[in-house]
N, CA, C, O and CB atoms as a CASP TS submission, in Angstrom:
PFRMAT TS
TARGET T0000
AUTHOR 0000-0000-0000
METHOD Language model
MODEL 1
PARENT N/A
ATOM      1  N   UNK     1     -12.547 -73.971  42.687  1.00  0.00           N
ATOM      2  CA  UNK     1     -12.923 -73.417  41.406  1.00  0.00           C
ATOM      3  C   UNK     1     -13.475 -72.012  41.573  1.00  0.00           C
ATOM      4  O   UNK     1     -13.252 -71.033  40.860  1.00  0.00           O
ATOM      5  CB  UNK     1     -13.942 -74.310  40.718  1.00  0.00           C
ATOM      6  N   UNK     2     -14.273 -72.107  42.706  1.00  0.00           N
ATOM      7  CA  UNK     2     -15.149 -70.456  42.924  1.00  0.00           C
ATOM      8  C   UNK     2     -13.925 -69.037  43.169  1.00  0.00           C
ATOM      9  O   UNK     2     -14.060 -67.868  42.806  1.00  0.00           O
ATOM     10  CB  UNK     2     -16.363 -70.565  44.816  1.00  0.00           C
ATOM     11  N   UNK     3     -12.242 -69.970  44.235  1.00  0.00           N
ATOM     12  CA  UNK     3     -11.516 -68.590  43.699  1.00  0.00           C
ATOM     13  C   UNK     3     -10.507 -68.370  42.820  1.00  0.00           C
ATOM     14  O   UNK     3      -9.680 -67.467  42.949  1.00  0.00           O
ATOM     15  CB  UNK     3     -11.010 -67.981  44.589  1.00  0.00           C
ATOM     16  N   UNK     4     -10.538 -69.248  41.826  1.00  0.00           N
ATOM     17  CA  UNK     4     -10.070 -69.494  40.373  1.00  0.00           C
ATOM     18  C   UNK     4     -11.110 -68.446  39.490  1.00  0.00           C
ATOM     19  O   UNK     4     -10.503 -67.668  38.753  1.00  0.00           O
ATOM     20  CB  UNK     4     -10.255 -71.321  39.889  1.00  0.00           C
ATOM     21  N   UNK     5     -12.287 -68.361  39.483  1.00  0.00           N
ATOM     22  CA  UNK     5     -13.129 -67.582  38.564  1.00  0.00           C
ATOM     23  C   UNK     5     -13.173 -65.861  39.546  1.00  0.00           C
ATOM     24  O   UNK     5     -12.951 -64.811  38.944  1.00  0.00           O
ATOM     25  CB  UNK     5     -14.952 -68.575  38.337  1.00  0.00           C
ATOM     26  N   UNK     6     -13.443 -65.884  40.843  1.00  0.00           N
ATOM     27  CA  UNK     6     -13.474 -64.729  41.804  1.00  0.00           C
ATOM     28  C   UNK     6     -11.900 -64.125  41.334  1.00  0.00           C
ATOM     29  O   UNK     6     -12.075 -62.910  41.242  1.00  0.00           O
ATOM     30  CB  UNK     6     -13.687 -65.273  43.675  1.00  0.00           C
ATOM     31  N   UNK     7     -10.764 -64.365  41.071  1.00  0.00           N
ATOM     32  CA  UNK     7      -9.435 -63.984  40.871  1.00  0.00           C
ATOM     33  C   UNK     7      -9.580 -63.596  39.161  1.00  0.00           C
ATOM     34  O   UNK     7      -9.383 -62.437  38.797  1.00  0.00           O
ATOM     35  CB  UNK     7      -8.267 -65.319  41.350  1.00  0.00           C
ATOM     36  N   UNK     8      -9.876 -64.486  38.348  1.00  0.00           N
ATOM     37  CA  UNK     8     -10.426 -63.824  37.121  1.00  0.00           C
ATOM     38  C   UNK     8     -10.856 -63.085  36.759  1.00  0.00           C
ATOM     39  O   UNK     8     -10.523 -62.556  35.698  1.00  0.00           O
ATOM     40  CB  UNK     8     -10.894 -64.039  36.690  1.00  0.00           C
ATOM     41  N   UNK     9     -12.211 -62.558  37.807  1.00  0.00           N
ATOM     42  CA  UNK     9     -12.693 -61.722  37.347  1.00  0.00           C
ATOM     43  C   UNK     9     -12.281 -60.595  37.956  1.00  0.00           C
ATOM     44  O   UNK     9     -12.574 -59.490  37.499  1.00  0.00           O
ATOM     45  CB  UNK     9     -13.788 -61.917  37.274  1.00  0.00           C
ATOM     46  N   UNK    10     -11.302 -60.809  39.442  1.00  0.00           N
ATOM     47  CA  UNK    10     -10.240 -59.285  39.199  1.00  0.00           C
ATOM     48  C   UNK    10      -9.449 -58.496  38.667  1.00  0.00           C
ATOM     49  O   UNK    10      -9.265 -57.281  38.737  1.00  0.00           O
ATOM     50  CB  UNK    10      -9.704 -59.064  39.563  1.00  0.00           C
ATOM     51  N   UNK    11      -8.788 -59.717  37.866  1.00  0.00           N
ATOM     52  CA  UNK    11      -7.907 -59.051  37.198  1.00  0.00           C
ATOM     53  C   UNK    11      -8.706 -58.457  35.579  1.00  0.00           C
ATOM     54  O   UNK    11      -8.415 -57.407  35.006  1.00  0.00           O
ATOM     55  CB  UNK    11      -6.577 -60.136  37.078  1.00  0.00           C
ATOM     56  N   UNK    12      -9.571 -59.310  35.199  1.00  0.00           N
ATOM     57  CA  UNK    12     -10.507 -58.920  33.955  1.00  0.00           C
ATOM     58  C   UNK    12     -10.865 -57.145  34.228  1.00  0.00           C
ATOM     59  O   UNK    12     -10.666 -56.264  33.391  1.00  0.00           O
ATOM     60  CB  UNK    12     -12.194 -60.067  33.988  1.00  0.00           C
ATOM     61  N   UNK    13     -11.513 -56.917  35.815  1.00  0.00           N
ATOM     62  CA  UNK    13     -11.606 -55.880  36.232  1.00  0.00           C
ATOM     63  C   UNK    13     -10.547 -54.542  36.094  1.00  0.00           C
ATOM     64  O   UNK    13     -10.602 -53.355  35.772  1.00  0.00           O
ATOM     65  CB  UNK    13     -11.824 -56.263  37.255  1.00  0.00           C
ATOM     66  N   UNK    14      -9.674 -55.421  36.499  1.00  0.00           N
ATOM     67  CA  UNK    14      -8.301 -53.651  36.780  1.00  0.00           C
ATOM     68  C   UNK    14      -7.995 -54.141  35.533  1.00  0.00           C
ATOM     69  O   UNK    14      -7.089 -53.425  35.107  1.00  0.00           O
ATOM     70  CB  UNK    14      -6.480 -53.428  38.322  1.00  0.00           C
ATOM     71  N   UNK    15      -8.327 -55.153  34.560  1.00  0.00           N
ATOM     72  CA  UNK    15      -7.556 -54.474  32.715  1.00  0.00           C
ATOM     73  C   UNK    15      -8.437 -53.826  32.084  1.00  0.00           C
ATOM     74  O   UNK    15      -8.010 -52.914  31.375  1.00  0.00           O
ATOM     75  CB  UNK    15      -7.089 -55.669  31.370  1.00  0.00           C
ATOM     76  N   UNK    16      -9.930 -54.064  32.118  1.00  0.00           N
ATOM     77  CA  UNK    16     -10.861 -52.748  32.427  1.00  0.00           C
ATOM     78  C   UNK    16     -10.817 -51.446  32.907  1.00  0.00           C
ATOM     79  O   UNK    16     -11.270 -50.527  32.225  1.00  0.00           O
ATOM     80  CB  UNK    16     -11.548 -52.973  33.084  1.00  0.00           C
ATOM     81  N   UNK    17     -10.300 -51.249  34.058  1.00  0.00           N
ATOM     82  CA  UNK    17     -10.027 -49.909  34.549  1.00  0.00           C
ATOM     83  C   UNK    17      -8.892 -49.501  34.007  1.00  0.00           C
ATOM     84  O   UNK    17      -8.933 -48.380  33.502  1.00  0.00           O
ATOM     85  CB  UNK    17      -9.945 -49.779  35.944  1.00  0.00           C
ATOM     86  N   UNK    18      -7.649 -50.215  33.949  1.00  0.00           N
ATOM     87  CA  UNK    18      -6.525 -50.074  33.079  1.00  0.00           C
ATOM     88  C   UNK    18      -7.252 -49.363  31.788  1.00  0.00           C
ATOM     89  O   UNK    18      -7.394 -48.189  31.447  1.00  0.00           O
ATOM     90  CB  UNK    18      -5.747 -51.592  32.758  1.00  0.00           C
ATOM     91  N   UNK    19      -7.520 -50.227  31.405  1.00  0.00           N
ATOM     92  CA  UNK    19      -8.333 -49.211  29.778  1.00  0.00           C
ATOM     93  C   UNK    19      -8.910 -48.406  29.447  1.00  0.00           C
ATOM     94  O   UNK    19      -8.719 -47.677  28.474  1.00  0.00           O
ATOM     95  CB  UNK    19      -9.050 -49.460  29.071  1.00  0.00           C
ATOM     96  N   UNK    20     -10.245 -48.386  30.683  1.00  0.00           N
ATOM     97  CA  UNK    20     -10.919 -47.212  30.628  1.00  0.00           C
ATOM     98  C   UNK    20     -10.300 -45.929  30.973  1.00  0.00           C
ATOM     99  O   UNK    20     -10.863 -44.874  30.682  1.00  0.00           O
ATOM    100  CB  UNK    20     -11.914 -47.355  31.338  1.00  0.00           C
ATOM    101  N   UNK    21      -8.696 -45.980  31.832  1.00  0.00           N
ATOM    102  CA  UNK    21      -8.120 -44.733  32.252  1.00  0.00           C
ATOM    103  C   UNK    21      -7.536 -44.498  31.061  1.00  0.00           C
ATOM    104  O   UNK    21      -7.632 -43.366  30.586  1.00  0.00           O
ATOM    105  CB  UNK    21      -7.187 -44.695  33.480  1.00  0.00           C
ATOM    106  N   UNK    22      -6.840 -45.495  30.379  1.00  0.00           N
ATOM    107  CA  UNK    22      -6.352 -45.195  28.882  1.00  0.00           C
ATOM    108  C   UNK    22      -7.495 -44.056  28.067  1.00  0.00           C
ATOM    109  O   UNK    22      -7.288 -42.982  27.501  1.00  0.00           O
ATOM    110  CB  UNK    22      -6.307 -46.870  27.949  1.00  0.00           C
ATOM    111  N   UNK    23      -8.289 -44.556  28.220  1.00  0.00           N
ATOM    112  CA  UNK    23      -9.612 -44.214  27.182  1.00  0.00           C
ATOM    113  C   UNK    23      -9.802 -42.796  27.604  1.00  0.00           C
ATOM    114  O   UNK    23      -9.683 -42.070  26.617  1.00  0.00           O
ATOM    115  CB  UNK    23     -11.203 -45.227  27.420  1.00  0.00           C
ATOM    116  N   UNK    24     -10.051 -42.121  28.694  1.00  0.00           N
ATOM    117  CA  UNK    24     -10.407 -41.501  29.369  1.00  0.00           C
ATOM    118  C   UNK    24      -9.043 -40.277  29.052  1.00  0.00           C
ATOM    119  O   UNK    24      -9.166 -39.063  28.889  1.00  0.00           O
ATOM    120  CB  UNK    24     -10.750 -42.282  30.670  1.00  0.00           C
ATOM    121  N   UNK    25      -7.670 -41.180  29.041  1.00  0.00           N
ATOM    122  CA  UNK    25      -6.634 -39.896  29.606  1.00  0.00           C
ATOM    123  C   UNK    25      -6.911 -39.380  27.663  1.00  0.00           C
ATOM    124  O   UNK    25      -7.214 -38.235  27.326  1.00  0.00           O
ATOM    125  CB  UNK    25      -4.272 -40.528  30.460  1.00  0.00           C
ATOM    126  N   UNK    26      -6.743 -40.332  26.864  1.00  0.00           N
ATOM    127  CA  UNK    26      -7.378 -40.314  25.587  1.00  0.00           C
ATOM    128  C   UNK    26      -7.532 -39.035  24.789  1.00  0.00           C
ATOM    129  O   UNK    26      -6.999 -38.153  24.116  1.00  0.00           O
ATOM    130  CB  UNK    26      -8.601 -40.815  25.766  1.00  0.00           C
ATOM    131  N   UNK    27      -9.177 -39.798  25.602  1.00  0.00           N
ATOM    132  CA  UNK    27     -10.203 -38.748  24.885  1.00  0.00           C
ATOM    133  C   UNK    27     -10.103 -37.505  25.462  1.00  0.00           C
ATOM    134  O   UNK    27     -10.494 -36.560  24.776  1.00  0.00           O
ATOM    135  CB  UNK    27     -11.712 -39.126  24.970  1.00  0.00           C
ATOM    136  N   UNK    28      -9.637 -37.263  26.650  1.00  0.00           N
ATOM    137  CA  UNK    28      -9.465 -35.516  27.497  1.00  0.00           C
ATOM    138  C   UNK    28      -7.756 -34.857  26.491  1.00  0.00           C
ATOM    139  O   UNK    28      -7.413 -33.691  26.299  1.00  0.00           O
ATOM    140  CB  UNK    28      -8.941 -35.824  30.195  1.00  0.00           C
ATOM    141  N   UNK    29      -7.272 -35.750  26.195  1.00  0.00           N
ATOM    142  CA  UNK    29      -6.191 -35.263  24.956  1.00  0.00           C
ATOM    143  C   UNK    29      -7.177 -34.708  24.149  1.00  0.00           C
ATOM    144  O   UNK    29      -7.850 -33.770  24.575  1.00  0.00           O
ATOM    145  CB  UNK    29      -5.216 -36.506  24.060  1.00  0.00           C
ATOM    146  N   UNK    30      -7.373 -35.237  22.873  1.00  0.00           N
ATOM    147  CA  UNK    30      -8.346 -35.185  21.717  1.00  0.00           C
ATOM    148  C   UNK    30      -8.964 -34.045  22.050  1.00  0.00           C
ATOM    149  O   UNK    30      -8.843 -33.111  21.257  1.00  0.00           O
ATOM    150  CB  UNK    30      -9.343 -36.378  21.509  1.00  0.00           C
ATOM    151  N   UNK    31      -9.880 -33.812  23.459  1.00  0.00           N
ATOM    152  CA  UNK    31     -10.854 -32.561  23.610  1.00  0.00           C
ATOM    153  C   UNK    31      -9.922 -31.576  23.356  1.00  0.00           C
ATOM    154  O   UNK    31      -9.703 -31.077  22.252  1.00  0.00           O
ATOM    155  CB  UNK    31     -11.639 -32.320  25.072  1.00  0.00           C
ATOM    156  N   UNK    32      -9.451 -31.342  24.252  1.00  0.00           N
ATOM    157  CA  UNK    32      -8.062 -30.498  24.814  1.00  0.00           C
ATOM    158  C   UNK    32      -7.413 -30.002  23.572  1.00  0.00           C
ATOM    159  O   UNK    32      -7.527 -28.842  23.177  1.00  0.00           O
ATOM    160  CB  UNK    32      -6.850 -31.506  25.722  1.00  0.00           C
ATOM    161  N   UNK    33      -6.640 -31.050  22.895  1.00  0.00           N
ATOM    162  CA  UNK    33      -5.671 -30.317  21.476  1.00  0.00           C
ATOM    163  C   UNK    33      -6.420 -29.383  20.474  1.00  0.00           C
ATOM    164  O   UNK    33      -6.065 -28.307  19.992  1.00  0.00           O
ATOM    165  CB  UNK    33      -5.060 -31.590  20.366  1.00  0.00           C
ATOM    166  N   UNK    34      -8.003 -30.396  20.234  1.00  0.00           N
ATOM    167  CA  UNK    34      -8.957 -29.643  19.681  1.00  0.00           C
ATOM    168  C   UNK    34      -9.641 -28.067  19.812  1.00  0.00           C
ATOM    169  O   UNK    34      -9.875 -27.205  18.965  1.00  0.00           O
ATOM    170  CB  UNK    34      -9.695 -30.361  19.871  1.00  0.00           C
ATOM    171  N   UNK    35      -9.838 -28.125  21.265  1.00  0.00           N
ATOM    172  CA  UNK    35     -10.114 -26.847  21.568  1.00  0.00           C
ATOM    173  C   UNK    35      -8.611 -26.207  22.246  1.00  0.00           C
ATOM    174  O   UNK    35      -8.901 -25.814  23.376  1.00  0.00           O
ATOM    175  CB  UNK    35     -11.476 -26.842  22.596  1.00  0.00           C
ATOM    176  N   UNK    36      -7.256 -25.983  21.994  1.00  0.00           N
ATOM    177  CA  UNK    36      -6.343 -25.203  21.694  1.00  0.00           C
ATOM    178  C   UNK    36      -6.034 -24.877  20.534  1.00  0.00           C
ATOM    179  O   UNK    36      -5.499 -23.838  20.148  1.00  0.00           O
ATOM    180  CB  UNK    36      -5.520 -25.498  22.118  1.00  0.00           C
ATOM    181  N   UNK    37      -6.569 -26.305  19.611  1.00  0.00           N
ATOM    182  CA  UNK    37      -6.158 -25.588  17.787  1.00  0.00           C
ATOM    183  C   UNK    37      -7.174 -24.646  17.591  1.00  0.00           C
ATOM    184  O   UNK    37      -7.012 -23.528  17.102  1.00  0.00           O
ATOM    185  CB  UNK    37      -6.295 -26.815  16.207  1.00  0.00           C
ATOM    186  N   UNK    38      -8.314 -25.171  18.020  1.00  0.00           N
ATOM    187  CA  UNK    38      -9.385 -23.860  17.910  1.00  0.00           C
ATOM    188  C   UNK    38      -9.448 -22.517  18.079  1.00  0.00           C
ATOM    189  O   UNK    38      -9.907 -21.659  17.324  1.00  0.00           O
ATOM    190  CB  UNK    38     -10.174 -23.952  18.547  1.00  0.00           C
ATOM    191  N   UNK    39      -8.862 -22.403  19.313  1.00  0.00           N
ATOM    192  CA  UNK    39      -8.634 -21.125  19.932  1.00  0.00           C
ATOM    193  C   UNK    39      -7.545 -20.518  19.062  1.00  0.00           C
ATOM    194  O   UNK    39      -7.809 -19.419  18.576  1.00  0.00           O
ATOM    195  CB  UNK    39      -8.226 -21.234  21.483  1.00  0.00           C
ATOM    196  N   UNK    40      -6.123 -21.171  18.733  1.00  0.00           N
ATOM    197  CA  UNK    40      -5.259 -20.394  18.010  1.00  0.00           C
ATOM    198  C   UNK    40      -5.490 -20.370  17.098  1.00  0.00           C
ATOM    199  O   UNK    40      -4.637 -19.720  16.494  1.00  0.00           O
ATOM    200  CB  UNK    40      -4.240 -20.521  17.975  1.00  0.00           C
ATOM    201  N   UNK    41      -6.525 -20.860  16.226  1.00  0.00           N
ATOM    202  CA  UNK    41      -6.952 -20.102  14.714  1.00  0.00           C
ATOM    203  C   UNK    41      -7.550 -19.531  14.548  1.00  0.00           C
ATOM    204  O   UNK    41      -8.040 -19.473  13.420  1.00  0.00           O
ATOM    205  CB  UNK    41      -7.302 -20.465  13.823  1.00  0.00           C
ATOM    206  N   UNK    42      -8.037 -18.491  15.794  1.00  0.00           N
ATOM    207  CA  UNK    42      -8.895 -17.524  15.838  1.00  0.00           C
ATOM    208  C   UNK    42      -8.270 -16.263  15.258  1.00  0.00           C
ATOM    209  O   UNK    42      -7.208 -16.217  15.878  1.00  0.00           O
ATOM    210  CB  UNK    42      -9.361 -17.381  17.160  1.00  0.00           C
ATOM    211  N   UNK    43      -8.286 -15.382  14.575  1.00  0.00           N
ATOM    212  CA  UNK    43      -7.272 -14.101  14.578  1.00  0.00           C
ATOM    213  C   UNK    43      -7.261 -13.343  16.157  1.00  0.00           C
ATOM    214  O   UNK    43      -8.199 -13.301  16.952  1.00  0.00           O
ATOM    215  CB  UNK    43      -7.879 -12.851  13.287  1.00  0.00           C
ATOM    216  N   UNK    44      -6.121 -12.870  16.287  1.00  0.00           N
ATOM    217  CA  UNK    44      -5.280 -12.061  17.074  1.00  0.00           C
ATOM    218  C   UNK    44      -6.300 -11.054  17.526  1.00  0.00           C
ATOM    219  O   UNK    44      -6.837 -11.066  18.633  1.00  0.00           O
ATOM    220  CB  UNK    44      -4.001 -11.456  16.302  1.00  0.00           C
ATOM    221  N   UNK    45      -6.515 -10.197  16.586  1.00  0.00           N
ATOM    222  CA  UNK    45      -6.911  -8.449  16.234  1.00  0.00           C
ATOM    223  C   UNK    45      -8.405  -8.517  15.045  1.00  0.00           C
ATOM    224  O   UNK    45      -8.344  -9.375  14.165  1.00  0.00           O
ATOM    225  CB  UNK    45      -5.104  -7.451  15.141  1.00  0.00           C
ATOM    226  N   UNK    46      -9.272  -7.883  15.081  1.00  0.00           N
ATOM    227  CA  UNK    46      -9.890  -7.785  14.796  1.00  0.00           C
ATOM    228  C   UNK    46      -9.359  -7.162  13.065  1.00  0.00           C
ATOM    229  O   UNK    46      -8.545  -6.238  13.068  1.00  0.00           O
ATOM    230  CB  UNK    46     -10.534  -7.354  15.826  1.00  0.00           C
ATOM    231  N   UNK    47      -9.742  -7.584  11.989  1.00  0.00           N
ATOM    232  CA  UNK    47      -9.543  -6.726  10.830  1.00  0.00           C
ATOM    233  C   UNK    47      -9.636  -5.856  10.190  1.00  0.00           C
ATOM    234  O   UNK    47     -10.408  -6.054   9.252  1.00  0.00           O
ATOM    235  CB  UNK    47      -9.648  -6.846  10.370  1.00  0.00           C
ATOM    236  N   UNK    48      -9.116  -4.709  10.225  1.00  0.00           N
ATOM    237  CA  UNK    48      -9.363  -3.080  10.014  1.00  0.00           C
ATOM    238  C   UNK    48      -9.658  -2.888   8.669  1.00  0.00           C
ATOM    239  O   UNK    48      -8.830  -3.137   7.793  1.00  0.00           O
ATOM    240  CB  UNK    48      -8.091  -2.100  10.368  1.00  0.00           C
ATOM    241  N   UNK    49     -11.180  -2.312   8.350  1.00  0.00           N
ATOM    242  CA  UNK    49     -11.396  -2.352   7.097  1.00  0.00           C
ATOM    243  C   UNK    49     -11.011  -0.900   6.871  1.00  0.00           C
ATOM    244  O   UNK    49     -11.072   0.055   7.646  1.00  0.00           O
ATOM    245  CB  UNK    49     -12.792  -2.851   6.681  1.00  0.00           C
ATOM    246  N   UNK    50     -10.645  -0.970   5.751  1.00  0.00           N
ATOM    247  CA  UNK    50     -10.067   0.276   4.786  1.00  0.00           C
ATOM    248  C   UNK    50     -11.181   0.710   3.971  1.00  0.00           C
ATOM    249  O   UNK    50     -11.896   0.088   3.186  1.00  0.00           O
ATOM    250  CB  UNK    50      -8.789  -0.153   3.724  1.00  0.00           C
ATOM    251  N   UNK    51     -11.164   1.992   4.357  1.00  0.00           N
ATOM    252  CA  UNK    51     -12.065   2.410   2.786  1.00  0.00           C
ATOM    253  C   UNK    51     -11.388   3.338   1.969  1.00  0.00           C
ATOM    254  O   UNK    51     -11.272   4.523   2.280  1.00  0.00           O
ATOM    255  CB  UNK    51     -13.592   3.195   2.987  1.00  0.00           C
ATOM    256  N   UNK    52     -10.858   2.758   0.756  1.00  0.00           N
ATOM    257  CA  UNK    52     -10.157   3.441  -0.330  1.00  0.00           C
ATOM    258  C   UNK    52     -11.292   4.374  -0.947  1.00  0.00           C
ATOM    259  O   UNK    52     -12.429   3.947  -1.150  1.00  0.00           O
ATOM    260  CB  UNK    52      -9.490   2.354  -1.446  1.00  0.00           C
ATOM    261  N   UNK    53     -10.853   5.836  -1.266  1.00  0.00           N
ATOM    262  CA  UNK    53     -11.418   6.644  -1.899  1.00  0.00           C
ATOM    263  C   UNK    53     -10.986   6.287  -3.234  1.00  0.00           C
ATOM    264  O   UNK    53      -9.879   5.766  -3.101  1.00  0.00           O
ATOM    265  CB  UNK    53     -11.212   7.893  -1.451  1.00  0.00           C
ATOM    266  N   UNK    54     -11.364   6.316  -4.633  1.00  0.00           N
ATOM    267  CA  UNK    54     -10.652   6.598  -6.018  1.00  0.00           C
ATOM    268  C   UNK    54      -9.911   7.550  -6.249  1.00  0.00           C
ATOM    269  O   UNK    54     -10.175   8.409  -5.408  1.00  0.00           O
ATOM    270  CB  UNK    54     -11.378   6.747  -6.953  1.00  0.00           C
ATOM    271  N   UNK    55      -8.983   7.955  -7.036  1.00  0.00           N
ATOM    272  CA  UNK    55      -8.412   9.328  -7.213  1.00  0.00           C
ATOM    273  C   UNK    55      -9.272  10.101  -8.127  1.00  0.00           C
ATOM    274  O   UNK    55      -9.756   9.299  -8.925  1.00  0.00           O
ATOM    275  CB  UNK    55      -6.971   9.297  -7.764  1.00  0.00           C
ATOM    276  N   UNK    56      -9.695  11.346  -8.379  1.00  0.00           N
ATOM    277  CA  UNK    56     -10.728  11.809  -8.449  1.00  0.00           C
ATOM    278  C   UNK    56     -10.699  11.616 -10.548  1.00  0.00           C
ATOM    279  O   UNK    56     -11.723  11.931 -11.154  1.00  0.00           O
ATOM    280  CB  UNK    56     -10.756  13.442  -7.463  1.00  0.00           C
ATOM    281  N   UNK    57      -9.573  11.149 -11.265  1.00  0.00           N
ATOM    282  CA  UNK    57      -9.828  10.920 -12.207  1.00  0.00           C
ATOM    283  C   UNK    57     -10.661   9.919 -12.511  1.00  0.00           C
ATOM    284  O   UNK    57     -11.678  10.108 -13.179  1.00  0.00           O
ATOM    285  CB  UNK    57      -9.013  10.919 -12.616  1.00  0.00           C
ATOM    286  N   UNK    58     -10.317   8.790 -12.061  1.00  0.00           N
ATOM    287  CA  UNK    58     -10.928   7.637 -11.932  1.00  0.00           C
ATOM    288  C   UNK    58     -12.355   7.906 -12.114  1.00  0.00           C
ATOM    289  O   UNK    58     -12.966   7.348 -13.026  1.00  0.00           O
ATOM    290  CB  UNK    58     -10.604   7.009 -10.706  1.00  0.00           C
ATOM    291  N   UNK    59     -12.997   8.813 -11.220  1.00  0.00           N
ATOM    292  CA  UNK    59     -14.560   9.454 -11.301  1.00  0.00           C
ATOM    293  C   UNK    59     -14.976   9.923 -12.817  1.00  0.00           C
ATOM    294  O   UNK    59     -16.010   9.637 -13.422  1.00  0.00           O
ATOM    295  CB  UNK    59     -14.678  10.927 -10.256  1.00  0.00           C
ATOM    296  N   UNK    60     -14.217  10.475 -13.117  1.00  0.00           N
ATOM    297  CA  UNK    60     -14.472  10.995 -14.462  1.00  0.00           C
ATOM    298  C   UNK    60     -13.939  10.394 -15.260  1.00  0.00           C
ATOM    299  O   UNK    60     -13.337  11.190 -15.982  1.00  0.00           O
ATOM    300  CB  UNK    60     -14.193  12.151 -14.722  1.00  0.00           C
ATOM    301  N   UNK    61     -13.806   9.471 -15.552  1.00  0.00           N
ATOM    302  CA  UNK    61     -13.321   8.262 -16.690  1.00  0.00           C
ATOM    303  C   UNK    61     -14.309   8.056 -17.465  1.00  0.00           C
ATOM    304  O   UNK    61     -14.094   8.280 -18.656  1.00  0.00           O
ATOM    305  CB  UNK    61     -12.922   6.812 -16.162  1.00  0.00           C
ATOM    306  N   UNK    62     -15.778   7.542 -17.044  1.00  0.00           N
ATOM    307  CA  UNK    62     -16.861   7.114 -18.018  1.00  0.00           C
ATOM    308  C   UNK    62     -17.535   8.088 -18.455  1.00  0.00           C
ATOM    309  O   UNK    62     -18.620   7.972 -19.025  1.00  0.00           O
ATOM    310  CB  UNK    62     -17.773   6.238 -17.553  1.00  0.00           C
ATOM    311  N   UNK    63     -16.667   9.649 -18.113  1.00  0.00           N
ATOM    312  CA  UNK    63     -17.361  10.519 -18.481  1.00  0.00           C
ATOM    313  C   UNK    63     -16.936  10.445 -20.646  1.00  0.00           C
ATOM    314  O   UNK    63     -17.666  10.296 -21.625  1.00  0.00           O
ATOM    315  CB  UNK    63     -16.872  12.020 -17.333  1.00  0.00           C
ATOM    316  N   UNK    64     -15.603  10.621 -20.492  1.00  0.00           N
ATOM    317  CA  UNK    64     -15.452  10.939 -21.778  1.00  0.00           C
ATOM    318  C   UNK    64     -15.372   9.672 -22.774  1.00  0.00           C
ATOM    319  O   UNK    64     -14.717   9.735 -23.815  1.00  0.00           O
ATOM    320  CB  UNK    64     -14.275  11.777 -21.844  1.00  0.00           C
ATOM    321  N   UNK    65     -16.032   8.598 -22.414  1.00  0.00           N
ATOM    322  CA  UNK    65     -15.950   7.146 -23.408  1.00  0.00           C
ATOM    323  C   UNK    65     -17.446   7.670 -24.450  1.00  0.00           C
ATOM    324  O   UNK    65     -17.845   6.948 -25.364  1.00  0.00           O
ATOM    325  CB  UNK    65     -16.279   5.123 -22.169  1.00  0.00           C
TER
END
């Protein structure tokens, strides 16, 4: 009986480790995809701000209301 339960609990063991490598190859996916979607939704280039002048009528518009 003692290597009826000793054999049980080897194999109980490596379907444990079986799983936990499952678990493991897993969750290092999940990290991984996460921090590559991350990274590529970063922008490229920094965003070049524009500064539009008015055309100089525009300035004098609220002059004559």
């Amino acid at each position: 009986m003692d290597s009826q339960t000793r054999a049980m609990s080897t194999q109980v063991s490596s379907l444990d480790r079986t799983l936990a490598a499952a678990l493991a190859a897993f969750s290092m996916f999940v990290v991984g995809y996460t921090a590559v979607r991350v990274y590529l939704a970063q922008p490229a280039t920094t965003a070049d701000v524009t500064n539009v002048t008015p055309h100089q009528a525009t300035l004098w518009s609220e002059l004559g209301k």
